[in-house]
N, C-alpha and C positions, 0 to 999 in steps of 0.2 A: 559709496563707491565700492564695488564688488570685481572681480575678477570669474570672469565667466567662461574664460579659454584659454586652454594653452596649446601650440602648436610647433611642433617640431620639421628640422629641415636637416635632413644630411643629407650634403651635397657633395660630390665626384667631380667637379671639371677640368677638362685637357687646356691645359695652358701652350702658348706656343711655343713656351722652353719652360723647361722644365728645372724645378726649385733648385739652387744652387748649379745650375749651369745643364746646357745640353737638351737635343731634341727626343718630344715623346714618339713610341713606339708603341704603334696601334694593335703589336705583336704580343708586347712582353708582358707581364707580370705586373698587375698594380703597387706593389710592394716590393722592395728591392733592400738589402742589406747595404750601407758603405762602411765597408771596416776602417779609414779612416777615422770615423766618427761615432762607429760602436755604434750607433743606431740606424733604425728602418725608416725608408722615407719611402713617397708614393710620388707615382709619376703623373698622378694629379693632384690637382689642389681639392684639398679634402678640409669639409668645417660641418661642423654644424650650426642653425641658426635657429631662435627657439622667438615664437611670435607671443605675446602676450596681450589678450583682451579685456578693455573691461567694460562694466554693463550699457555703457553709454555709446558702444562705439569705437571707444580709442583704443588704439594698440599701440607697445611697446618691444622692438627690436634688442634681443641680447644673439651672442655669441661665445662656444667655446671653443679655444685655442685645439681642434681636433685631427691635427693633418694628417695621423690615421685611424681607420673605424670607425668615424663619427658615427655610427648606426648605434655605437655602443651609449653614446651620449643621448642620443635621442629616447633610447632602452631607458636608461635613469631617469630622463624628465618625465616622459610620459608615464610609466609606471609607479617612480617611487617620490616626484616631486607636484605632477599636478593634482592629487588627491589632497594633499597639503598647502594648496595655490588657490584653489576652485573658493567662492565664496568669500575668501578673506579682500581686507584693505590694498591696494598698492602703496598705502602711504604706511602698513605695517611693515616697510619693506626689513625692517631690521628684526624684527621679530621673526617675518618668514624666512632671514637668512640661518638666524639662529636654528628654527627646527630643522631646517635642510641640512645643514651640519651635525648638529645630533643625530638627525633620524638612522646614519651608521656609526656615530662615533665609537659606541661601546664594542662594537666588530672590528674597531681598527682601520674604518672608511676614512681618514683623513687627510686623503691628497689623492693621487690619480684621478680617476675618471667621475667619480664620487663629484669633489670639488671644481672636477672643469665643468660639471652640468648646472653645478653652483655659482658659479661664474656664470655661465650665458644668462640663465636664471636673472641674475641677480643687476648685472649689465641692463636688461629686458626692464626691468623694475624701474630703472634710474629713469632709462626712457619713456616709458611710460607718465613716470608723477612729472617729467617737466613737460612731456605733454599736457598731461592735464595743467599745471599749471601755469603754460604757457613759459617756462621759462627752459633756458640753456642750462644741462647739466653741471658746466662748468659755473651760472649761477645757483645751483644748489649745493654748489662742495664748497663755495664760501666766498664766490668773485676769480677772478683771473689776472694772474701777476703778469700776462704781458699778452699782445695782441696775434704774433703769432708764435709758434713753439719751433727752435731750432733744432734742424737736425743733421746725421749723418748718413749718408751713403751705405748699405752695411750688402759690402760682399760684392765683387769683380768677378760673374760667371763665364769666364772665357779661359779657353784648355789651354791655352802656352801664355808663360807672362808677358811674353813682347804684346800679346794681344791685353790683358791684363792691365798694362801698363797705359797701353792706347784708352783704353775705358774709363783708366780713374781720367787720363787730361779731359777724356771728352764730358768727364762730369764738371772738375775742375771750372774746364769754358763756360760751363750753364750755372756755375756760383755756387757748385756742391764744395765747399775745402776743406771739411771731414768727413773720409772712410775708414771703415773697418775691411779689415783683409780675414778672409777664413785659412786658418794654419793649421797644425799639427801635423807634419809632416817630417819632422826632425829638427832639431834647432839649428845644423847648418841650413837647410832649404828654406824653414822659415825666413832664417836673416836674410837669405839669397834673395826670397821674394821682399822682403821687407824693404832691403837699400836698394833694388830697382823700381817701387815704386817712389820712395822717400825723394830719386834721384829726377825720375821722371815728375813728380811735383812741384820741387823744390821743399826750400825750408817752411814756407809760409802755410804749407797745408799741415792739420792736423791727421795724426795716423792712428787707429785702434787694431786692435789685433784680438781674435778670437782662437782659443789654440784646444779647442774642441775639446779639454777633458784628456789631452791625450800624456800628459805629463807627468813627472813623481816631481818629489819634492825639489830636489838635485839637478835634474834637468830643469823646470823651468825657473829655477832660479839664475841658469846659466844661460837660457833663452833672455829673460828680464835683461840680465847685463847688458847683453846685446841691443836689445830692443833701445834699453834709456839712452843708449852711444845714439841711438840713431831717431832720440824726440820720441818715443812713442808716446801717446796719453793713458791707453788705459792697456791693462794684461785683461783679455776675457776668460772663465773656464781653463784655470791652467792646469786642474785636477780633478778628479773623480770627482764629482758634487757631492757625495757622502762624507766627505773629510774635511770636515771643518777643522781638526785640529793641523792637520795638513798645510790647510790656508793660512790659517794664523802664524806658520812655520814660516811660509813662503812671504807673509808679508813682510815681514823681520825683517828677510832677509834684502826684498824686494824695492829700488827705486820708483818703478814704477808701477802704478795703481792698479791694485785687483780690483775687476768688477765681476759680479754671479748673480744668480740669480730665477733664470729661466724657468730651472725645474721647481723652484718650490713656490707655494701653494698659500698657505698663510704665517701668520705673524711668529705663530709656533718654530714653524720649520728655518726662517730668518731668525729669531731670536739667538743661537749659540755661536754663528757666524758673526753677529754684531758684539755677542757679550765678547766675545775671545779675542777680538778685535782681528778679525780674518779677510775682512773686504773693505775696500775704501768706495764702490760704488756700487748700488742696489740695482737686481735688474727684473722687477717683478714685471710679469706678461699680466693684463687685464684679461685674455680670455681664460689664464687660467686662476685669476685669486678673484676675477670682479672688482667695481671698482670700489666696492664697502672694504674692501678686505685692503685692498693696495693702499687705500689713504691708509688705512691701521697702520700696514708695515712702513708706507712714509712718515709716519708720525713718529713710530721706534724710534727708523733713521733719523728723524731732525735730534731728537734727542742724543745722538749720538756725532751729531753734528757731520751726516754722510751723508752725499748726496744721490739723487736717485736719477736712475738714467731707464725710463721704463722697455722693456722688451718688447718687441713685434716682429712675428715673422711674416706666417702664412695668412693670419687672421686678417679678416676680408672687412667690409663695410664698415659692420658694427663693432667689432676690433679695434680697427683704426681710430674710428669716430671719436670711441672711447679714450684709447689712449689720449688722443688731440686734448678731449677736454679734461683729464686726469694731469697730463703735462702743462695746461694753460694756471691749472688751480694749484702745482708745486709749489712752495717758495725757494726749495734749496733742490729742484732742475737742474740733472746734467745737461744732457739731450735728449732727442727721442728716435729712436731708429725707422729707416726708411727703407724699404724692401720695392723697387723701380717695377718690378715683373710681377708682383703681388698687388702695389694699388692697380696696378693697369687691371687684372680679375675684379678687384673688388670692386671699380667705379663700373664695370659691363653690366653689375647688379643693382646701380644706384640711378636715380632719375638723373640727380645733380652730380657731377664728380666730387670727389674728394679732392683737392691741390696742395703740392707740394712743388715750389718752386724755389729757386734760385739761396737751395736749403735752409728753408722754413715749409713747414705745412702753415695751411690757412687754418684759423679757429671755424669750423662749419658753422652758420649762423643759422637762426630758428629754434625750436623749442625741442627738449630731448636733447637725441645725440644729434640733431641738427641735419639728418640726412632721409629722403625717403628712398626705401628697399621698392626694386621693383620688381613686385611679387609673380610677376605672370612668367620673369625669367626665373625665379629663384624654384617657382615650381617643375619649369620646364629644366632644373639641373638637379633636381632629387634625385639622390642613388635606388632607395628604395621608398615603398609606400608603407615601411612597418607599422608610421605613425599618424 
């Protein structure tokens, strides 16, 4: 069994609101600054999707978490991964993770965009061998500890909180009873938003909070206080992600639960946050560790007896698919995050939908990641033809 193609997708699509709240603008700027949040977001949904063939026929669907430049993604596989692809096993697939990661490690390639193309890569692989084997990704990570994966609500994009407030009841009604709220805005407006949705819930809902990175040590320990008065379950990003000693500062101090996670990449970059004891819940993204690399860092984590709650935002089909079956095969499963205006994208690409109802996603059934791409659209939303 040989791999005889690989093929690349960055893709552009205008959604009908746009990530984190608000309508696109057929005018502006694909790329826009929020200083709220110290980074660049695009006012469309932007991924890359990477197809994987092998000589038989079968192909295997990965993705990298790329919500901007994906073209740079597509740049890495095509040039500096499928020369290293072409020929070889898919059931080497750990071995071809291995050279993908060497082939810049001595440069100092070991996270950005290097590893997110490593990721789709590597994603593509799983799908593929349980193709061919006819089996569920989730039975090759070792079985699945439950039938479908709980989740939470993550993010209320509406401009005033009275509306805010309306959105979480109307999830609430449909059986979603944990949200995350996106914060960083000061710790009195945080808590301001915080007790009017806590009020507009009630007690019985669970609450997370994301507070964007925008915090020092000081402040959000004095944000926390507030938060644990008012039940929160987890602090998200309360500090620059570079400062793990930081974290471990704040957890000390902290009743309630740091989770992070997002930006890092592999077990490397998690290791100093777990030895320091800096987080009490893991938030690795599949599009950008893959799923070889995530079990790794879940594995850390059991050892350390933390639970892992995996990350999802923009990542579309094969994203999702992924997480679904990485969250079914956890034993020590927080939850898994649910982005409402992102599956809507990512099932427009897929034969079957993906479902998430009544806060559970369904475990997608069939062989792989259990979903077919349907490629006649995904062609017709390519940015460019570099690949």
């Amino acid at each position: 069994m040989k791999i005889v193609d690989v093929q690349c997708f960055p893709l552009k699509i205008r959604p009908q609101e746009i990530y984190l709240g608000g309508r696109p603008d057929d005018d502006a700027a694909d790329y826009y600054y929020r200083p709220e949040y110290r980074c660049v977001y695009s006012r469309k949904m932007e991924t890359c999707l990477v197809k994987i063939t092998s000589d038989d026929g079968q192909v295997g669907w990965g993705e990298a978490l790329a919500p901007v430049v994906p073209q740079v993604i597509a740049q890495l596989i095509t040039h500096l991964f499928k020369p290293l692809l072409l020929g070889a096993s898919p059931f080497d697939s750990a071995v071809l993770n291995a050279r993908m990661y060497d082939s810049m490690r001595d440069r100092g390639h070991v996270a950005g965009y290097h590893i997110d193309a490593l990721a789709a890569v590597d994603i593509a692989l799983w799908d593929l061998k349980g193709r061919l084997l006819d089996l569920p990704v989730h039975q090759l990570l070792g079985g699945k500890f439950r039938e479908k994966v709980p989740c939470y609500v993550s993010g209320l994009p509406r401009p005033t909180l009275e509306e805010r407030c309306e959105l979480a009841r109307e999830w609430q009604a449909k059986g979603f009873n944990a949200i995350k709220l996106a914060l960083g805005y000061g710790v009195s407006e945080d808590l301001k938003n915080v007790r009017a949705i806590r009020d507009a819930l009630g007690p019985q809902a669970t609450l997370f909070v994301d507070a964007h990175w925008n915090y020092s040590v000081s402040e959000a320990a004095q944000l926390s206080a507030g938060l644990n008065a008012l039940n929160v379950s987890f602090l998200e990003a309360p500090l620059l992600p570079e400062d793990a000693a930081g974290h471990a500062e704040l957890r000390r101090k902290s009743a309630v639960p740091i989770a992070l996670g997002e930006t890092e990449r592999s077990c490397y970059q998690f290791r100093p946050f777990i030895e320091q004891r800096a987080v009490d819940i893991l938030q690795p993204d599949v599009g950008r560790t893959g799923i070889t690399e995530l079990m790794r860092i879940a594995t850390l984590a059991q050892t350390w007896h933390l639970q892992v709650a995996p990350h999802l935002s923009v990542g579309l089909g094969p994203c999702i698919a992924a997480s679904i079956h990485v969250a079914a095969a956890l034993p020590h499963l927080f939850m898994l995050e649910y982005q409402p205006p992102v599956l809507e994208v990512a099932n427009s690409l897929l034969r079957q939908p993906l479902r998430c109802e009544a806060g559970h996603y369904a475990l997608a059934q069939g062989a792989g990641l259990g979903i077919e791409i349907d490629e006649q659209r995904v062609r017709e939303s390519v940015w460019s033809d570099v690949c």
